[in-house]
C-alpha positions as CSV (number, residue, x, y, z in Angstrom):
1,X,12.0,-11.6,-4.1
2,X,11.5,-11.4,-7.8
3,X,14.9,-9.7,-9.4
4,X,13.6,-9.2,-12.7
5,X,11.9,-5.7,-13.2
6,X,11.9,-5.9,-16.4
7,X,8.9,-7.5,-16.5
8,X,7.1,-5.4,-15.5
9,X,7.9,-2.9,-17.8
10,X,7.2,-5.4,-20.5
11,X,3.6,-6.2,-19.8
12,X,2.5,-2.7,-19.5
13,X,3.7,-1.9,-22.8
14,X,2.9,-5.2,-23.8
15,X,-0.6,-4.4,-22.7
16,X,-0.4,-0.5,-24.2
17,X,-0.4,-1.9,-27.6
18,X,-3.0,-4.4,-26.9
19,X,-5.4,-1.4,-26.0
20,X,-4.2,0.3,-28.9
21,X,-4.9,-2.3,-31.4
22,X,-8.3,-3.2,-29.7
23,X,-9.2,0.5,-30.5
24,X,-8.2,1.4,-33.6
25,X,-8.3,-2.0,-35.9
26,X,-11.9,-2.2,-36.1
27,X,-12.2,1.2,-36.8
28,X,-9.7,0.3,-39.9
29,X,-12.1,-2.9,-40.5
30,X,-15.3,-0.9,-40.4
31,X,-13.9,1.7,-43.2
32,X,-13.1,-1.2,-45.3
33,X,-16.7,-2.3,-44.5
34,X,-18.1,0.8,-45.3
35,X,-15.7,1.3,-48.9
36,X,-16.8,-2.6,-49.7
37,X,-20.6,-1.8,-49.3
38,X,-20.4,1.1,-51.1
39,X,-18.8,-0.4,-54.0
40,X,-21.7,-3.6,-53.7
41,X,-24.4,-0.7,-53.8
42,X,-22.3,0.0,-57.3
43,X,-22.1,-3.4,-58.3
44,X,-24.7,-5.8,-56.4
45,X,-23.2,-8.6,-58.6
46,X,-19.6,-8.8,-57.3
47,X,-19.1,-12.6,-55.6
48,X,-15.8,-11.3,-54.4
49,X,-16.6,-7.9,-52.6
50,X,-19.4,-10.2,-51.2
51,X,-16.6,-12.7,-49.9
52,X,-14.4,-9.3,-49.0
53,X,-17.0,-8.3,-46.7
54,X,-17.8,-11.8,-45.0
55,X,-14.0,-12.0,-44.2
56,X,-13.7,-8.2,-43.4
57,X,-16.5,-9.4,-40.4
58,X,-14.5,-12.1,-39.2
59,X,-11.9,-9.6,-39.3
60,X,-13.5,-7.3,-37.2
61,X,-14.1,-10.0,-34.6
62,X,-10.6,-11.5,-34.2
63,X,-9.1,-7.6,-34.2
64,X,-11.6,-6.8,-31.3
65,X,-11.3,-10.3,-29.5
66,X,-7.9,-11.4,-29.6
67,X,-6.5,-8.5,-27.8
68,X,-9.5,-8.1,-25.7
69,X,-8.2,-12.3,-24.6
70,X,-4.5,-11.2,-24.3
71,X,-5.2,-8.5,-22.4
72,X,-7.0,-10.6,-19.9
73,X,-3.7,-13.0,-19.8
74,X,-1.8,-10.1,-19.0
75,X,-3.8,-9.4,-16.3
76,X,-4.4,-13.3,-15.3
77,X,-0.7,-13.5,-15.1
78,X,0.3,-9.9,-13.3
79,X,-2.1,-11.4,-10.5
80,X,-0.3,-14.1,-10.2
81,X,3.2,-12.6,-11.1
82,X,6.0,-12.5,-7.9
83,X,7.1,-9.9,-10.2
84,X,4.8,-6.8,-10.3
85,X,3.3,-5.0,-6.9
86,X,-0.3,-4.2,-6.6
87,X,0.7,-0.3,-8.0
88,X,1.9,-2.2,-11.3
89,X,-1.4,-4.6,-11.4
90,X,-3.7,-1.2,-11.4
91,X,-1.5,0.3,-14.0
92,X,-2.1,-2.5,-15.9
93,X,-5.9,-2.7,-15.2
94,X,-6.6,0.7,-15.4
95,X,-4.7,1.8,-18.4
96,X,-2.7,5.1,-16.9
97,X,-0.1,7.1,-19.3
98,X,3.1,5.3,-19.6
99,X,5.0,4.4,-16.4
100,X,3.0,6.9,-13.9
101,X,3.2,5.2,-11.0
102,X,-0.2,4.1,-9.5
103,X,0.0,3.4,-5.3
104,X,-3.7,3.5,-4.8
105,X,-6.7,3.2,-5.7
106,X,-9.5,3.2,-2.8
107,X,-12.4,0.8,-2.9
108,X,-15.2,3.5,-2.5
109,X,-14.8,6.5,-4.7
110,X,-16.0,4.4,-7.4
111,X,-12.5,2.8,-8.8
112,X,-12.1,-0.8,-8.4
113,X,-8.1,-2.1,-7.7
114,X,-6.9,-5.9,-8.0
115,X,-4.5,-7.4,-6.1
116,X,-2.8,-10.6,-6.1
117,X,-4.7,-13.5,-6.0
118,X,-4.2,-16.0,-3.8
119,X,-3.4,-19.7,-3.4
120,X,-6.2,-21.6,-1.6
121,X,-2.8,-23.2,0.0
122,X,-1.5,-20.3,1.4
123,X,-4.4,-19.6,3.9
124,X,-5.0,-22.3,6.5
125,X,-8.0,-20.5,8.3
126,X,-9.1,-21.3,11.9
127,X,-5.3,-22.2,12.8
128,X,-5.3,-19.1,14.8
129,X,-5.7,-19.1,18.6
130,X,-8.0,-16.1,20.0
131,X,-11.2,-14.6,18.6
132,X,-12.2,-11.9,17.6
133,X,-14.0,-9.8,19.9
134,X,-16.8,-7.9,18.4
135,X,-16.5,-6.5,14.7
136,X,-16.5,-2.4,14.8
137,X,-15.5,0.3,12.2
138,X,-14.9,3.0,15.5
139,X,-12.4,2.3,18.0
140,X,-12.5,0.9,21.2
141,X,-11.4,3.5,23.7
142,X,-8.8,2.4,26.2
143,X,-9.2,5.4,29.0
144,X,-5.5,6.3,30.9
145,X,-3.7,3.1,29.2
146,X,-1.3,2.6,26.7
147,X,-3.2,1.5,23.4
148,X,-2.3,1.6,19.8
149,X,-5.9,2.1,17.5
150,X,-5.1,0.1,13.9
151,X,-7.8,2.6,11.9
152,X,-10.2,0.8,9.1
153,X,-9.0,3.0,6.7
154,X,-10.1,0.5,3.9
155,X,-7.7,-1.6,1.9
156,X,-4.0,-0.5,1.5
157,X,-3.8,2.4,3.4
158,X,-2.2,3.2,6.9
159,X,-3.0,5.4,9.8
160,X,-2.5,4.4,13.5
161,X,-3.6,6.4,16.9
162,X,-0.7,5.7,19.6
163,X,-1.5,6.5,23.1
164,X,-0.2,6.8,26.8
165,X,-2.8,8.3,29.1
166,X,-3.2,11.8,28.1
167,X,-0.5,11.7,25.2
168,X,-1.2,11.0,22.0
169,X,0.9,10.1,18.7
170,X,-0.5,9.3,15.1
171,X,1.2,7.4,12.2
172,X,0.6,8.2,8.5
173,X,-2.4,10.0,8.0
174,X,-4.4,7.4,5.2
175,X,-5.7,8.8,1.8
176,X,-7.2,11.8,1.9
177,X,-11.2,10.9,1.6
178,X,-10.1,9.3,5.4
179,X,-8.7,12.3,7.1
180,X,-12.3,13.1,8.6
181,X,-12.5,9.4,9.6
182,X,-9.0,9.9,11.3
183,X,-9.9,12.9,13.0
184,X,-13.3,11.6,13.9
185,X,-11.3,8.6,15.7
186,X,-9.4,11.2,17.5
187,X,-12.0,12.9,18.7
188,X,-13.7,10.2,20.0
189,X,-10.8,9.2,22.5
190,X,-10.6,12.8,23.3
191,X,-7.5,13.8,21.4
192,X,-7.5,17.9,22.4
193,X,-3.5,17.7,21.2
194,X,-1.2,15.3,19.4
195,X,2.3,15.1,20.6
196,X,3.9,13.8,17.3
197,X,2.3,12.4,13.7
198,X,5.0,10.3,11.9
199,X,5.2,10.2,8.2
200,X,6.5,6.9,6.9
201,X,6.9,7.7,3.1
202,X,4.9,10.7,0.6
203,X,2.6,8.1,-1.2
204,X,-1.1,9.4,-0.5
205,X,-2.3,6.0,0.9
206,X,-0.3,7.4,4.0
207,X,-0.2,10.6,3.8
208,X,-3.2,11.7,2.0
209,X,-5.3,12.7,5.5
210,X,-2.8,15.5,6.7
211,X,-4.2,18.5,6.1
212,X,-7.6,17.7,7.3
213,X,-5.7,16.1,10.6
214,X,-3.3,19.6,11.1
215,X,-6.1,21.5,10.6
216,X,-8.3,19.8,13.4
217,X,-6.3,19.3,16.2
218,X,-2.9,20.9,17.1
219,X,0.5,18.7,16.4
220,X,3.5,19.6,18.3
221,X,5.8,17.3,16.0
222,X,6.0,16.7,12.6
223,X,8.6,13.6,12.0
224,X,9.2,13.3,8.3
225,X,12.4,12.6,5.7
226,X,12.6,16.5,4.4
227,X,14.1,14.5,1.3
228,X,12.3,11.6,0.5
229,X,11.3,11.0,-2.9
230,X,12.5,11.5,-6.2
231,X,8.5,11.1,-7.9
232,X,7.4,15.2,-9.1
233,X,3.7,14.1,-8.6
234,X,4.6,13.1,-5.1
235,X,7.3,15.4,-4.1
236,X,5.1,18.4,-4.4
237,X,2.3,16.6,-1.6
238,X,5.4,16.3,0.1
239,X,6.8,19.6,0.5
240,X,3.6,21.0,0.8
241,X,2.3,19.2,4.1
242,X,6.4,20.0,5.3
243,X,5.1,23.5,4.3
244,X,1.9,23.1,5.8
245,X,3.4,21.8,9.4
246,X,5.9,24.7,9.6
247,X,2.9,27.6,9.2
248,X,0.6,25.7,12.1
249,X,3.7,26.3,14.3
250,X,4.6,22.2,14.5
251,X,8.2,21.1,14.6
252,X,9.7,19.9,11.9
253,X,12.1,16.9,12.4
254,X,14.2,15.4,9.9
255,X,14.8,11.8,11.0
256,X,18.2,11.7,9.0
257,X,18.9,14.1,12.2
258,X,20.1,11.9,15.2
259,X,18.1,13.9,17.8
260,X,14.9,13.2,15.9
261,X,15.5,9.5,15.7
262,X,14.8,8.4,19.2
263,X,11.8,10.3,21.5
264,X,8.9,9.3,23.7
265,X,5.0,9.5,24.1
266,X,4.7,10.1,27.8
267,X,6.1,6.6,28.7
268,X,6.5,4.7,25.4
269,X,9.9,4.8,23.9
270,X,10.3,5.2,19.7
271,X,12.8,4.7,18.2
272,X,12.9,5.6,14.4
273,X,15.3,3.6,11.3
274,X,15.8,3.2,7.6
275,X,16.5,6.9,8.8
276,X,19.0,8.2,6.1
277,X,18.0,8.7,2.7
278,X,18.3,6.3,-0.3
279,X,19.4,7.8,-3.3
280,X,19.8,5.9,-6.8
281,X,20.5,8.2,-10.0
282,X,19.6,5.3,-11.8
283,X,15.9,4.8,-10.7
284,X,13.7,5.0,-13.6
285,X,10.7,6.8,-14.0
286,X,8.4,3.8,-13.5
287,X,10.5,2.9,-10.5
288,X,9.7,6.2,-8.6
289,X,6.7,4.5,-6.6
290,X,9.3,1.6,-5.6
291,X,11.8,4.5,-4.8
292,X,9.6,5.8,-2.3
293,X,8.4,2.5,-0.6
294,X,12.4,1.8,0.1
295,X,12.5,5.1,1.8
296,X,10.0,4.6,4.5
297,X,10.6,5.4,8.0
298,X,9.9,2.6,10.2
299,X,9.4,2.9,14.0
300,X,9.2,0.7,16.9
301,X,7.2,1.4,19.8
302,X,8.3,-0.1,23.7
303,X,5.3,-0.1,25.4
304,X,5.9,-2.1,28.7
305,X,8.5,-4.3,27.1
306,X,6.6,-4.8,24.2
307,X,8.0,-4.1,21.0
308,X,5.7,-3.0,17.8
309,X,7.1,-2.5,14.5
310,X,5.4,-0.3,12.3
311,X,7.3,-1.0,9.2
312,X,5.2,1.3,6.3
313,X,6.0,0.3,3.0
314,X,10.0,-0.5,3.1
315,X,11.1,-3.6,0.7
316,X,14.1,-5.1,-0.7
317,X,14.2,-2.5,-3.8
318,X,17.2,-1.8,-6.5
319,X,19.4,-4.6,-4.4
320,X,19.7,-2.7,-1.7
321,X,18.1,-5.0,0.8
322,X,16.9,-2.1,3.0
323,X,14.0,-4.2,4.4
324,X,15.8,-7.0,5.7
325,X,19.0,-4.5,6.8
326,X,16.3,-2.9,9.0
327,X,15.1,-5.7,10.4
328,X,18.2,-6.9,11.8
329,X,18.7,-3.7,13.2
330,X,15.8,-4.4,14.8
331,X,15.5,-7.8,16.1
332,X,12.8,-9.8,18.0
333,X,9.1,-7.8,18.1
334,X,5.8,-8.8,19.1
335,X,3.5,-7.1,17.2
336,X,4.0,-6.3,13.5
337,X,2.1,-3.8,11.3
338,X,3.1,-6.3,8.2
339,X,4.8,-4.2,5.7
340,X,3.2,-2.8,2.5
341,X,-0.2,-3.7,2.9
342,X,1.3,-7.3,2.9
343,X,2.2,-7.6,-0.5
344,X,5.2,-9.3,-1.2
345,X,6.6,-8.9,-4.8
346,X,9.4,-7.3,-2.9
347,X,8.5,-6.9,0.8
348,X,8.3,-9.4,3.5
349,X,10.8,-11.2,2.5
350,X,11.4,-14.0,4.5
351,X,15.0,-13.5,5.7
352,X,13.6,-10.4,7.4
353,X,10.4,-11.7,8.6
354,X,13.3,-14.4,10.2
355,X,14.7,-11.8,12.0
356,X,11.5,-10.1,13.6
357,X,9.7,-13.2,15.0
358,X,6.4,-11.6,16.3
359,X,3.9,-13.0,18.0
360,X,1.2,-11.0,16.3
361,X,0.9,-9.3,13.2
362,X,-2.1,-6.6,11.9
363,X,-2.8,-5.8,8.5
364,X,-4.1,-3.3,6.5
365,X,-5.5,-5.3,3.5
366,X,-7.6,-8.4,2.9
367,X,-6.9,-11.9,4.5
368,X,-6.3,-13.1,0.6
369,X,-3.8,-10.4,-0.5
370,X,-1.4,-10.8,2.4
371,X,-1.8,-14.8,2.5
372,X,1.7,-15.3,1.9
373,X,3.3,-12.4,4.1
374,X,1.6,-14.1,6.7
375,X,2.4,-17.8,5.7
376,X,6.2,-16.2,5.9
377,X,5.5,-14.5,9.8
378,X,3.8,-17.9,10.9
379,X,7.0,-19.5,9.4
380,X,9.4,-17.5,11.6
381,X,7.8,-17.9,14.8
382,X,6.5,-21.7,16.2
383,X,4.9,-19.1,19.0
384,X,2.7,-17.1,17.1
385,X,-0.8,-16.6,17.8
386,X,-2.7,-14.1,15.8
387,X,-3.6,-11.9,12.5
388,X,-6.0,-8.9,12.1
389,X,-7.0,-7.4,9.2
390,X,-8.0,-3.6,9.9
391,X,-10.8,-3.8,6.2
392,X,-12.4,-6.5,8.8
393,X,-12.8,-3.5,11.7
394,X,-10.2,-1.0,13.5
395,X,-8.1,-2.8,15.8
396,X,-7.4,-2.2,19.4
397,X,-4.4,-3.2,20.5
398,X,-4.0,-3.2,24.6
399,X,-0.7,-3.9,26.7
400,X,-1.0,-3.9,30.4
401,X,1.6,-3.0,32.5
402,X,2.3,-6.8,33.3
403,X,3.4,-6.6,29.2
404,X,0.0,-8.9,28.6
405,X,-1.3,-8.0,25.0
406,X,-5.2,-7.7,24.5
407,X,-7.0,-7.1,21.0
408,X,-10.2,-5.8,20.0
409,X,-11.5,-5.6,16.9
């Protein structure tokens, strides 16, 4: 885990200035052009307002070029930086207002987002053991079993359909151009009622698809931290959709409550952690994003002794570890929703990954941008047989009663 934040902060100024100069230089140099030619209209003559003006042009080119070049080893190097998360690369990119947190851009509504890139090394395809079925962007219905549905929601963003027979549970609700996707998945495997949605954290990449979700289809439970950010922007999607749950007549439950930390979808058990809400006076504002992440509720599902982690978007943030402290609160799993979209600047650290073991793992990004969580998971378990990457299709994950696990994707 990169300890240095500082960095971060750094480059984006770093990179501020940049786009400042890049701007407004060459307007300087083209006033100077435009006094100089005046004054050669005046005096054709003059060798050196001829000279002026051939060096004012090279000028112009180095002003507009060199921080166009160092801008572009700014981004070269957040790419490649342990340092920054994939919020800081956009910011960078992008060009936001000072330290306004970015968590997600989505690949079709016409913005483009980077992410790290990876090390040929890190990815050894074809060293996984089962095959995928047959690609799909719907679900695969599982009638009267007990299924978890991995939704294509498109690159970093979450939402998952749990089910036991006729009960249904959902977790985070994607950004909010998905909630019609999310809703259509529901439909289609006949979701009249949902017993519960969990809330991992108030960034819109997991909860963005709530409204159009509560306004569909009927939620008995609302599971949420009341308090859970310390980010304006964010806090008021948050205690809207709170809002919002309490006027459709769904429960609210405050996981830092010890009656809403354990419950159960017909016969899957969950049990909820990283419960109790993180507080730092000290968080700056261009920390709020990270703030957020390190409050995420995780949940772990038993479905007939199988244990799936759905981890959201916790880290190891401001020293406090709570990603690997979870973790070994947790202990062994076999299927893990990898945390964070697989990014690792400060999640999946190893020493927590060391503690989980799975078997399998899903993601909800590209097989490049989570290389290295997923070098770390192979790392921890000499057992483990498979990733899938939800961009590549929804995922259907089956477990029999027998406790046998069966994809399709």
């Amino acid at each position: 885990m990169c300890s240095n934040e500082s960095i971060y902060a750094i480059l984006v100024i770093f990179n501020r200035i940049m786009s400042i100069i890049q701007v407004v230089a060459p307007i300087l140099v083209l006033l100077m052009l435009s006094i100089a030619f005046f004054r050669l209209v005046v005096d054709p003559d003059d060798k050196k307002i001829k000279k002026s003006i051939k060096n004012m042009f090279i000028s112009l080119l180095v002003v507009f070029f060199i921080p166009m070049l160092v801008r572009t080893t700014i981004y070269l190097v957040s790419n490649n930086s342990s340092c920054l998360e994939e919020e800081d690369i956009v910011y960078l990119n992008e060009g936001y207002k000072f330290f306004q947190n970015v968590e997600y851009i989505e690949l079709d509504n016409g913005k483009s987002r980077s992410s790290v890139i990876p090390n040929p090394r890190d990815y050894e395809a074809g060293d996984e053991k089962e095959e995928v079925i047959s690609p799909a962007n719907d679900v695969m219905k599982i009638s009267n079993s007990n299924a978890v549905y991995f939704l294509n929601t498109g690159r970093s963003s979450d939402s998952f359909i749990i089910q036991d027979g006729e009960h249904f549970g959902l977790i985070d609700t994607s950004v909010p151009s998905k909630g019609s996707f999310i809703v259509t998945q529901l439909k289609k495997l006949g979701v009249k009622q949902l017993d519960f949605i969990i809330i991992t954290h108030s960034h819109d990449d997991h909860v963005g698809g709530f409204s159009k979700v509560i306004d569909s289809i009927p939620v008995k439970a609302l599971f949420v931290k009341t308090e859970g950010t310390r980010y304006p922007a964010h806090q008021g999607t948050y205690s809207s959709l709170i809002k919002k749950a309490k006027k459709k007549g769904t429960y609210v439950c405050n996981v830092a409550d010890s009656k809403c930390q354990s419950f159960s979808l017909g016969n899957i058990n969950f049990r909820l952690y990283n419960t109790n809400f993180f507080s730092a006076s000290l968080v700056s504002r261009n920390n709020y994003g990270r703030f957020d992440n390190v409050n995420s509720v995780c949940a772990v599902a038993n479905i007939n002794g199988k244990r799936v982690y759905f981890s959201g978007d916790i880290g190891n943030y401001f020293g406090q570890n709570q990603e690997t402290i979870t973790a070994r609160q947790i202990g062994d799993i076999d299927v893990y929703k990898v945390a964070h979209h697989g990014y690792v600047s400060f999640n999946n650290h190893q020493e927590a990954i060391n503690y989980l073991k799975p078997e399998y793992s899903v993601v909800t990004n590209d097989r490049g941008t989570a290389s290295t969580a997923i070098n770390r998971v192979k790392k921890s378990n000499s057992k483990y047989v498979r990733t899938y990457y939800t961009p590549e299709g929804s995922v259907t994950m089956m477990i029999e009663p027998s406790g046998n696990i069966k994809f399709y994707q």
